[in-house]
N, C-alpha and C positions, 0 to 999 in steps of 0.2 A: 055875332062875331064869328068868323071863319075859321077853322082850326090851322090853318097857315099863319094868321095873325098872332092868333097864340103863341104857335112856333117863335115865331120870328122876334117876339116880344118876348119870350123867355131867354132865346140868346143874346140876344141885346142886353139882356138883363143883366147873363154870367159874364160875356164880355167886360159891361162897362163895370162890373164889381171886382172883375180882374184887374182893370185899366188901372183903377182907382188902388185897388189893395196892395199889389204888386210894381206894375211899371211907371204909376205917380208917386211911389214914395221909398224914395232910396233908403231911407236905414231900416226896412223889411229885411229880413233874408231871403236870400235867391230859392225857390225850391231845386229841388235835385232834378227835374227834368231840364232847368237851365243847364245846367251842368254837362248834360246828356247830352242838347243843340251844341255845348261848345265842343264834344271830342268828335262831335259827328256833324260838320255846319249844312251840308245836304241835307240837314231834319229843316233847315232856315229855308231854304229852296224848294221844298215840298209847301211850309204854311205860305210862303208865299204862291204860290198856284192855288193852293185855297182861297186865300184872300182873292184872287182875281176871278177864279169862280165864281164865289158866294158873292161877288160884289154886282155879276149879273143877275143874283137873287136876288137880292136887296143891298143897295150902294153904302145902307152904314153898317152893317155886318162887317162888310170888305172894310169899309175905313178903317172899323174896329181894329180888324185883323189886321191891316197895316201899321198901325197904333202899334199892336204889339210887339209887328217886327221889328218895327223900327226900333223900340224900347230893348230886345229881346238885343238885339245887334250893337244896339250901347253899352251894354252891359256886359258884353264877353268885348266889344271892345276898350272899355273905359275900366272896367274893374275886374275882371277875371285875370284877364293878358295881364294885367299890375302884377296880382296875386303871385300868377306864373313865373313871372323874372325875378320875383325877389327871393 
């Protein structure tokens, strides 16, 4: 086994335990760096150019990482913005 494999298998790993712990399940709490992407959204614009990056590395790293944008951008849109107006 090749130590790219490994690589590439251990972030697969953190991602999809991310996927799972955080952006599948809404009554988690947001960590504080969500927080951070909301008062800064250009932090959303940067993992997005990683995601298209990494996804010429390997296609489901990138999906990952679009996974999370997308979740990551529901989330300051669907529950943060609430928080804000009320």
């Amino acid at each position: 086994m090749k130590i790219e494999e490994i690589a590439k298998g251990f972030v697969l790993g953190v991602l999809a335990g991310f996927i799972i712990l955080y952006s599948l399940q809404p009554q988690t709490k947001n960590p504080d760096w969500l927080f951070v992407i909301h008062e800064n959204p250009w932090l959303l614009v940067i993992i997005l150019i990683l995601a298209y990056y990494s996804m010429k590395w390997d296609t489901r790293i990138g999906y990952f990482l679009m996974i999370i944008c997308v979740a990551i951008y529901l989330d300051i849109v669907l529950i943060i913005k609430k928080i804000d107006d009320k």
